[in-house]
DSSP file (Angstrom, degrees, kcal/mol; ACC not computed):
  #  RESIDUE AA STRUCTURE BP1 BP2  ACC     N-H-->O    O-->H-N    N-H-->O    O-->H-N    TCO  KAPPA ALPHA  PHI   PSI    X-CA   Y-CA   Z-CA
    1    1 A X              0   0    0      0, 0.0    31,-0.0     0, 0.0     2,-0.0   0.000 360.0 360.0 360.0 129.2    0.0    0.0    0.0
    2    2 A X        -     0   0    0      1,-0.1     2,-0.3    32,-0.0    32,-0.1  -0.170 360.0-108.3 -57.8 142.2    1.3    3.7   -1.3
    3    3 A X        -     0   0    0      2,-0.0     2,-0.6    -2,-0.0    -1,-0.1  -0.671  38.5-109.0 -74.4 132.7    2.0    6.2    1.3
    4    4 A X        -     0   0    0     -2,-0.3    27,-0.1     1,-0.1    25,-0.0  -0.842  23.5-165.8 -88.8 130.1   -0.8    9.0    1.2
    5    5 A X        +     0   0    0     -2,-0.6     2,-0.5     2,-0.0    -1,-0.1   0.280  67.0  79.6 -38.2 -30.9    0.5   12.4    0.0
    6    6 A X        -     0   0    0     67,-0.0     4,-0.0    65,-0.0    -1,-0.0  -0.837  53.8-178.7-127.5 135.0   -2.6   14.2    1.3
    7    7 A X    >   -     0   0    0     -2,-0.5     3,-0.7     1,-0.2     2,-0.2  -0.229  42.6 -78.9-111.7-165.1   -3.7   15.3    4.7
    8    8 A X  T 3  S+     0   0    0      1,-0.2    -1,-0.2    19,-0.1    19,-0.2  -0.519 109.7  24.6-105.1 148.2   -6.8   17.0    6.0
    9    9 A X  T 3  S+     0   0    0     17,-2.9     2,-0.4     1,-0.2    -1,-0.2   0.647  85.8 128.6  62.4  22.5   -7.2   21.0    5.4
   10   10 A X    <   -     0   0    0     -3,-0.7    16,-0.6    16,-0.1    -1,-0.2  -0.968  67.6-108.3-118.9 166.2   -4.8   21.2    2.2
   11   11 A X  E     -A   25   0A   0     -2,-0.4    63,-2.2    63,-0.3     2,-0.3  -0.214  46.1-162.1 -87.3 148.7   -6.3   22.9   -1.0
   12   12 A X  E     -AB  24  73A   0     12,-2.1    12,-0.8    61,-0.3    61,-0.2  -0.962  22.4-145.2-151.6 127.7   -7.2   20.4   -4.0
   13   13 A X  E     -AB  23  72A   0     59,-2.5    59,-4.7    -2,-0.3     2,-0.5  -0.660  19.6-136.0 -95.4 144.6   -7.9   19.9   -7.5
   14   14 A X  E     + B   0  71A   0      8,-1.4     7,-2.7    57,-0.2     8,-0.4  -0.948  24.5 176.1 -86.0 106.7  -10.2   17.5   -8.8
   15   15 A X        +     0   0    0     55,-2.8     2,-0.3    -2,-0.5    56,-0.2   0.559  61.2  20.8 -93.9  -4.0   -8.5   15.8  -11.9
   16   16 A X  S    S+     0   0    0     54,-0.8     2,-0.2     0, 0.0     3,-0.2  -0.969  90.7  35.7-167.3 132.7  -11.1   13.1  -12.9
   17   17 A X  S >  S-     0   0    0     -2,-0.3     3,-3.7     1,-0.2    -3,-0.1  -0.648 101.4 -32.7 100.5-164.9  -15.0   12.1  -12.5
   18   18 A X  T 3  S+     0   0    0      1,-0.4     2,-0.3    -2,-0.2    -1,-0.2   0.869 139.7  39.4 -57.0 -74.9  -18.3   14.2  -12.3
   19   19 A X  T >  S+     0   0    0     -3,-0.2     3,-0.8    24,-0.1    -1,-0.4   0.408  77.0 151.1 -69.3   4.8  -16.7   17.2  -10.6
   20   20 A X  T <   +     0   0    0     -3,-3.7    -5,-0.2    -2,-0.3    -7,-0.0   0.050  68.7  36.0 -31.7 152.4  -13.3   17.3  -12.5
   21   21 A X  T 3  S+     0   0    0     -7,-2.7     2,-0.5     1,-0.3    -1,-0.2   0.714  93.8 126.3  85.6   7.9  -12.0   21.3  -12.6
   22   22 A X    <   -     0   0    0     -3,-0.8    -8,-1.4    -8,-0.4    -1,-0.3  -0.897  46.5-155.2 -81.7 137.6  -13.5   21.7   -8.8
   23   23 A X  E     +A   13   0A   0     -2,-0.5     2,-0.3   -10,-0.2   -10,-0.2  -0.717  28.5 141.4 -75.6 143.3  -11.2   23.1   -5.7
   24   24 A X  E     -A   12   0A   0    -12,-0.8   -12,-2.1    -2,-0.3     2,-0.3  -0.845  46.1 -99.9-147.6-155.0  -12.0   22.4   -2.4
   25   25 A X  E     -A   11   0A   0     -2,-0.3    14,-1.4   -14,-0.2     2,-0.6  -0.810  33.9-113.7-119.6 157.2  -10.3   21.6    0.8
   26   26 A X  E     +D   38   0B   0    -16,-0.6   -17,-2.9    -2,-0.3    12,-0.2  -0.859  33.9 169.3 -96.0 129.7   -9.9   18.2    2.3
   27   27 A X  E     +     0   0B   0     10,-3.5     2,-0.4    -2,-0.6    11,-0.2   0.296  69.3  21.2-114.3  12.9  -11.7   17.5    5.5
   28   28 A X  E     -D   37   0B   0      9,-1.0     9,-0.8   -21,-0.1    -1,-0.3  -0.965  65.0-159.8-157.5 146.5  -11.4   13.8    6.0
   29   29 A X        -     0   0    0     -2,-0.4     2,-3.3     7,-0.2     7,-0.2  -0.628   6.7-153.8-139.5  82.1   -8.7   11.6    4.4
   30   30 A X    >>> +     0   0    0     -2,-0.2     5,-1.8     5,-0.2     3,-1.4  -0.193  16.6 174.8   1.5  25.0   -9.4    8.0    4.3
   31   31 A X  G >45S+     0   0    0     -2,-3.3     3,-1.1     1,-0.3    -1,-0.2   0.862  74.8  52.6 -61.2 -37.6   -5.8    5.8    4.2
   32   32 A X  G 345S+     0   0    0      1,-0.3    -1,-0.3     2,-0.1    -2,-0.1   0.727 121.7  32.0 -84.9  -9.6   -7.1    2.0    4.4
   33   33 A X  G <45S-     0   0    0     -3,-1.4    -1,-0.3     2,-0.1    -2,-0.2   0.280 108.3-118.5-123.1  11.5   -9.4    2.4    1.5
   34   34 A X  T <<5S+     0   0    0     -3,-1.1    34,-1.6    -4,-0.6    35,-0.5   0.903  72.8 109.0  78.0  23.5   -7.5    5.0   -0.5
   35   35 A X  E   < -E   67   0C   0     -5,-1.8     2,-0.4    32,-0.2    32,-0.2  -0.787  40.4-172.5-140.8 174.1  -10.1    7.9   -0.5
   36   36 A X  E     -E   66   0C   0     30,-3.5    30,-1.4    -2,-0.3     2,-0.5  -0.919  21.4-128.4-174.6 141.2  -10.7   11.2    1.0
   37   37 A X  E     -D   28   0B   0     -9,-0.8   -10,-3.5    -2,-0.4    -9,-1.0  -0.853  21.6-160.6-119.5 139.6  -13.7   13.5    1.0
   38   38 A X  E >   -D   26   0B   0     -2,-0.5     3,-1.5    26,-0.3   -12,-0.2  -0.863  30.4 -95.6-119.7 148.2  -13.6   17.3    0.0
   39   39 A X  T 3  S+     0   0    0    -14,-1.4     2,-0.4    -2,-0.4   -14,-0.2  -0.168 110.0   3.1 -59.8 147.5  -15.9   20.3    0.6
   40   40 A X  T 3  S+     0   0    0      1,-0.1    -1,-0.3   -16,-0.1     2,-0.2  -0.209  99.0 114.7  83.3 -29.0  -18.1   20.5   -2.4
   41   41 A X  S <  S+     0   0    0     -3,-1.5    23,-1.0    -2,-0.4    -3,-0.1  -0.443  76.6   5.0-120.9 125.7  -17.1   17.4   -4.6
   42   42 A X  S    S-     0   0    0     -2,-0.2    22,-2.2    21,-0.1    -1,-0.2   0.968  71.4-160.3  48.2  81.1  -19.4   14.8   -5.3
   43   43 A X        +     0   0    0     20,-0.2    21,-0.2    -3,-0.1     2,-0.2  -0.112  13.2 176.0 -57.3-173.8  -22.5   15.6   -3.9
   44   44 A X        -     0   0    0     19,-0.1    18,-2.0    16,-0.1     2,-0.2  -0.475  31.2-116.7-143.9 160.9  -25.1   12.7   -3.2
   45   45 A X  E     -F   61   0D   0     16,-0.2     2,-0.3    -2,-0.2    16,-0.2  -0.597  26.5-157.2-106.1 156.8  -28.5   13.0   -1.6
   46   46 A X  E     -F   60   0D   0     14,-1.4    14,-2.0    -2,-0.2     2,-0.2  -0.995  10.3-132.6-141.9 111.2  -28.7   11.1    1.5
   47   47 A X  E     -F   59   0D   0     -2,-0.3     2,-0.3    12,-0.2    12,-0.2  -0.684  27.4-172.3 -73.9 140.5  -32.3   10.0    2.9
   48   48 A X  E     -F   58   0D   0     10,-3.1    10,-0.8    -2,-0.2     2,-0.3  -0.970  21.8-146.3-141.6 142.0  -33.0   10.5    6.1
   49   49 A X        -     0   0    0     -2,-0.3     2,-0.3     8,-0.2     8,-0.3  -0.484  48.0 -71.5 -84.9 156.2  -35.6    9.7    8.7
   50   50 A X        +     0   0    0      6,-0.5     2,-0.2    -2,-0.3     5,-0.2  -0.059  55.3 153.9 -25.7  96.1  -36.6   12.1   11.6
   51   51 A X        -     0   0    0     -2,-0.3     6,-0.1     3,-0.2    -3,-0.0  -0.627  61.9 -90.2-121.5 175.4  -34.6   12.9   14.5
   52   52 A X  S    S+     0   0    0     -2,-0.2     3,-0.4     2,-0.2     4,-0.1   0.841 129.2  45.8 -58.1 -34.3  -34.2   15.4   16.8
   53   53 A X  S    S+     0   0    0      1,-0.2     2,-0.6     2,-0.1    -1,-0.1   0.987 130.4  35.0 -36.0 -70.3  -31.3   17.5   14.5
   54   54 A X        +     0   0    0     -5,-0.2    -3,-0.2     1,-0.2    -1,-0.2  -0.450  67.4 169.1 -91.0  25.5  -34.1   16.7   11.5
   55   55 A X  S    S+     0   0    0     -2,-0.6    -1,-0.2    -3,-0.4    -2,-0.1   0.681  85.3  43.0 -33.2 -52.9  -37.6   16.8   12.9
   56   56 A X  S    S-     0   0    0      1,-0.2    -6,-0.5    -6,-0.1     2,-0.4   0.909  93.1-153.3 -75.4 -55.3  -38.9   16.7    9.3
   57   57 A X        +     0   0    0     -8,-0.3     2,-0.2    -7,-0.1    -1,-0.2  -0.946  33.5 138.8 117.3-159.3  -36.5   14.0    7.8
   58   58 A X  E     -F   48   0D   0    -10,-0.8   -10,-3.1    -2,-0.4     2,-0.5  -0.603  58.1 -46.1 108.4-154.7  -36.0   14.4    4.0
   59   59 A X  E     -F   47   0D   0     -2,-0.2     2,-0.6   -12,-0.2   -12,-0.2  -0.959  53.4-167.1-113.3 114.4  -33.2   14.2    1.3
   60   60 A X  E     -F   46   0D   0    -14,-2.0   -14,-1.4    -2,-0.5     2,-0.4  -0.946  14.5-131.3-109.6 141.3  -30.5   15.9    2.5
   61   61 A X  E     +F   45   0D   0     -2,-0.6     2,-0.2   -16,-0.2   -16,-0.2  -0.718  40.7 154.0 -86.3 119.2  -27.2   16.9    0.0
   62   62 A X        -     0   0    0    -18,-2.0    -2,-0.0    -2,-0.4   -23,-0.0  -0.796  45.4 -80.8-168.6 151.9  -23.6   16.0    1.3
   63   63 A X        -     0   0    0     -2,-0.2     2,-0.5     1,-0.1   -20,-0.2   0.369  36.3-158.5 -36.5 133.8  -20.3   15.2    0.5
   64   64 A X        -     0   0    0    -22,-2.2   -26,-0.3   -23,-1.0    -1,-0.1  -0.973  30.6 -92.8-126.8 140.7  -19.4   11.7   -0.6
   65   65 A X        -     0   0    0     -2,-0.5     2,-0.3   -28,-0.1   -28,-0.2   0.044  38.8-162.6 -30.3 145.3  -15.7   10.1   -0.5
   66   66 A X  E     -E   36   0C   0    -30,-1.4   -30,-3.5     0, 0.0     2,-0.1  -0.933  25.7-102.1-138.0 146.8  -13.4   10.3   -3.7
   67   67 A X  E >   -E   35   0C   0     -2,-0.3     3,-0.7   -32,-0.2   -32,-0.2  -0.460  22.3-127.7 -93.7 178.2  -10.6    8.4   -4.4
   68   68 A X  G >  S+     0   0    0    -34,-1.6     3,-2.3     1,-0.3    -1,-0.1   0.780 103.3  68.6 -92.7 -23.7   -7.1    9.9   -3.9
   69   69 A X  G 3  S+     0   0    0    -35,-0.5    -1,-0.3     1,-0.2   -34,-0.1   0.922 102.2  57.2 -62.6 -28.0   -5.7    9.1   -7.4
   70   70 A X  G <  S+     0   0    0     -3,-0.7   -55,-2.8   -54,-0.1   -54,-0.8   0.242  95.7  68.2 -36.5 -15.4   -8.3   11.7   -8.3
   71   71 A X  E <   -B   14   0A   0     -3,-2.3     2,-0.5   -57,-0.2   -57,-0.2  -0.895  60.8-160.7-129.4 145.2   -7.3   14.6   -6.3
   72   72 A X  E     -B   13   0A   0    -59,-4.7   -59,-2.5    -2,-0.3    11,-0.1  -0.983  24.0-113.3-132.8 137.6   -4.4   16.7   -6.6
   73   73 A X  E     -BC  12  82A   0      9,-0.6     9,-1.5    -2,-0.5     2,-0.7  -0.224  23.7-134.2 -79.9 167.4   -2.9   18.8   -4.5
   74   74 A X  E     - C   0  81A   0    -63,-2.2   -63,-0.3     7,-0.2     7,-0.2  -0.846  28.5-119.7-129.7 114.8   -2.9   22.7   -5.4
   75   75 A X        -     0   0    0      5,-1.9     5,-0.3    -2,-0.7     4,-0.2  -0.193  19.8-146.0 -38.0 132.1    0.8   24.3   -5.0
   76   76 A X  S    S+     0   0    0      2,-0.2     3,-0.4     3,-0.1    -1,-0.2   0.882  96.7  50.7 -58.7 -45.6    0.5   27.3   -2.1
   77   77 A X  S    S+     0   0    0      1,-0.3    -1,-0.1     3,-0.1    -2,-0.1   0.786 125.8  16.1 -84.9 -42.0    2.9   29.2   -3.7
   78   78 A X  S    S-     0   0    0      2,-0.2    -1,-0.3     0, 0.0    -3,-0.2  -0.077  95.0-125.6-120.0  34.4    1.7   29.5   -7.8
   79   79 A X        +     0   0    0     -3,-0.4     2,-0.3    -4,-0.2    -3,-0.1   0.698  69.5 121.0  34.2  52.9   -1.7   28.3   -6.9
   80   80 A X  S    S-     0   0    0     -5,-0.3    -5,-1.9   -67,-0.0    -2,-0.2  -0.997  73.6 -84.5-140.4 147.1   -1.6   25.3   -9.6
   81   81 A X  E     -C   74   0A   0     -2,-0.3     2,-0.3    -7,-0.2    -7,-0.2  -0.064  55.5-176.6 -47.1 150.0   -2.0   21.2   -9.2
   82   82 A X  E     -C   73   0A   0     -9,-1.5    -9,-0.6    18,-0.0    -1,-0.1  -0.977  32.4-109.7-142.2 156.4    1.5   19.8   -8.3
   83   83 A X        -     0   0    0     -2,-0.3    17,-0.8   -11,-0.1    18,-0.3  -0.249  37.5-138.8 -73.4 174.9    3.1   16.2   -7.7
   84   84 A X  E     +G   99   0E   0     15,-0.2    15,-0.2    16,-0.1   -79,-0.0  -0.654  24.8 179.4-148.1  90.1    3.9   15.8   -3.8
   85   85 A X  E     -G   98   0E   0     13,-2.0    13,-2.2    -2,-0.1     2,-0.3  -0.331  19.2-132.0 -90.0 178.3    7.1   14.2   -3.1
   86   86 A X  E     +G   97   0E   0     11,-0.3     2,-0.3    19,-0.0    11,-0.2  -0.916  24.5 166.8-119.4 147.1    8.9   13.3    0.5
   87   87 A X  E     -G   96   0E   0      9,-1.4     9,-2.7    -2,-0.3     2,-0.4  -0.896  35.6-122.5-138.7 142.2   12.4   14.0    1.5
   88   88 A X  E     -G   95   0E   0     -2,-0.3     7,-0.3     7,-0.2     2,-0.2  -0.809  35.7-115.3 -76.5 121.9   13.8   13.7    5.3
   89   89 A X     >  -     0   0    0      5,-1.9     4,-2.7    -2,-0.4     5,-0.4  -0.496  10.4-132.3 -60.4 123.0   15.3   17.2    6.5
   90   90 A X  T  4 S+     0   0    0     -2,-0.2    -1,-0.1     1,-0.2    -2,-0.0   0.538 102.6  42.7 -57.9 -16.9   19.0   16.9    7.1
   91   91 A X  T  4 S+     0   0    0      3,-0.1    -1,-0.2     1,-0.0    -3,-0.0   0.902 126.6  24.7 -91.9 -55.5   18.3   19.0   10.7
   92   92 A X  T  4 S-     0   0    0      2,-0.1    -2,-0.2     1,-0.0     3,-0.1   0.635  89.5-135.9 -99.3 -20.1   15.3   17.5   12.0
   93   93 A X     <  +     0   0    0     -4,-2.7     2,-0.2     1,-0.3    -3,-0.1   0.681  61.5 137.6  68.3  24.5   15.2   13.8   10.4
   94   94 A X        -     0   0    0     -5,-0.4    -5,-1.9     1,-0.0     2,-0.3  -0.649  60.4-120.8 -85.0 159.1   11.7   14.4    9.8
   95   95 A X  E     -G   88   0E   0     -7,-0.3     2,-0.3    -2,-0.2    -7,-0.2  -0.774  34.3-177.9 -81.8 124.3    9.9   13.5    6.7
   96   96 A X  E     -G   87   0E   0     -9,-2.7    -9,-1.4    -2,-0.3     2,-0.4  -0.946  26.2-128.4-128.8 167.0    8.1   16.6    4.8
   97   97 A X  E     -G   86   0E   0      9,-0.4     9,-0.9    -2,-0.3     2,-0.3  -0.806  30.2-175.1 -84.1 133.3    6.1   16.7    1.9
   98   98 A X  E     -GH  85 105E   0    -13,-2.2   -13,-2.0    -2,-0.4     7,-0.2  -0.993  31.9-103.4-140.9 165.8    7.4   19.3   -0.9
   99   99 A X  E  >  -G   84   0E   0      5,-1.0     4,-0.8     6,-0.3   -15,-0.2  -0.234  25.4-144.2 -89.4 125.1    5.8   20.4   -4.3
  100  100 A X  T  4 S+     0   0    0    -17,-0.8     3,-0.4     1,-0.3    -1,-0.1   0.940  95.3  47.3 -56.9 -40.1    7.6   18.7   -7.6
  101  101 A X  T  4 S+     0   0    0      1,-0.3    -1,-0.3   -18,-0.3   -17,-0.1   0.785 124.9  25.0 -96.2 -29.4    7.2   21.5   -9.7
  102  102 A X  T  4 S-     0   0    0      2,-0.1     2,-2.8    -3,-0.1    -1,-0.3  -0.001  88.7-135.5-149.8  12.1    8.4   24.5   -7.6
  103  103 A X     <  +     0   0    0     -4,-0.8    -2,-0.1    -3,-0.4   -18,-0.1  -0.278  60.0 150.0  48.1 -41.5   11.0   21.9   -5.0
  104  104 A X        -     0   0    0     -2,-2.8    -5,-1.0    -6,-0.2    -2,-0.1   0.466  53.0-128.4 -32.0 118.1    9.0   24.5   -2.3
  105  105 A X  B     -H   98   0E   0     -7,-0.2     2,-0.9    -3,-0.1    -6,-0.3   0.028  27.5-124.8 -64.9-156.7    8.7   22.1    1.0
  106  106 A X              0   0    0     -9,-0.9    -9,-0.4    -8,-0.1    -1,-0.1  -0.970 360.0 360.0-146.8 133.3    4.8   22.2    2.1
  107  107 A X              0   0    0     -2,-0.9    -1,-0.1   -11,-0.1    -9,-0.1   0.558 360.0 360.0-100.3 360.0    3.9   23.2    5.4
């Protein structure tokens, strides 16, 4: 299994399916099934019955999981999709992510 590239709250292009050519943000990222769901992106209606949130019940609209091969991450710096590679920092021995196209680490 591939290491995931993308964490929760960074900015993302959608490269492939219904929404292709959307931004959002990531709020939940999926690793054991390879998916991650982002504000806006793949809607689906969700029936629901009545509860106390919901007295009335209905079809409610919200975000459904996408997979990751789908998503891209969107460079901070030129505000365009980028590869996302790791290197360990020679100070700290930590692993960071940084942007192919611009070497830029990603904070």
């Amino acid at each position: 299994m591939a290491k995931i590239k993308i964490k929760k709250n960074d900015n993302v292009l959608v490269i492939a399916g219904t929404s292709k050519g959307t931004k959002g943000k990531v709020v939940k990222v999926m690793p054991g099934v390879n998916r991650a769901i982002v504000e806006g992106v793949n809607m689906v209606s969700k029936h629901t019955k009545p509860n106390a949130a919901n007295p009335q019940g209905g079809i409610v609209k919200q975000e459904s999981s996408i997979h990751i091969s789908n998503i891209q991450l969107i460079d901070p710096k030129t505000d365009k999709p980028t590869r996302v590679g790791r290197v360990r920092d020679e100070k700290t021995g930590k692993i960071e992510r940084f942007a192919k196209t611009t070497k830029e680490v990603i904070k």
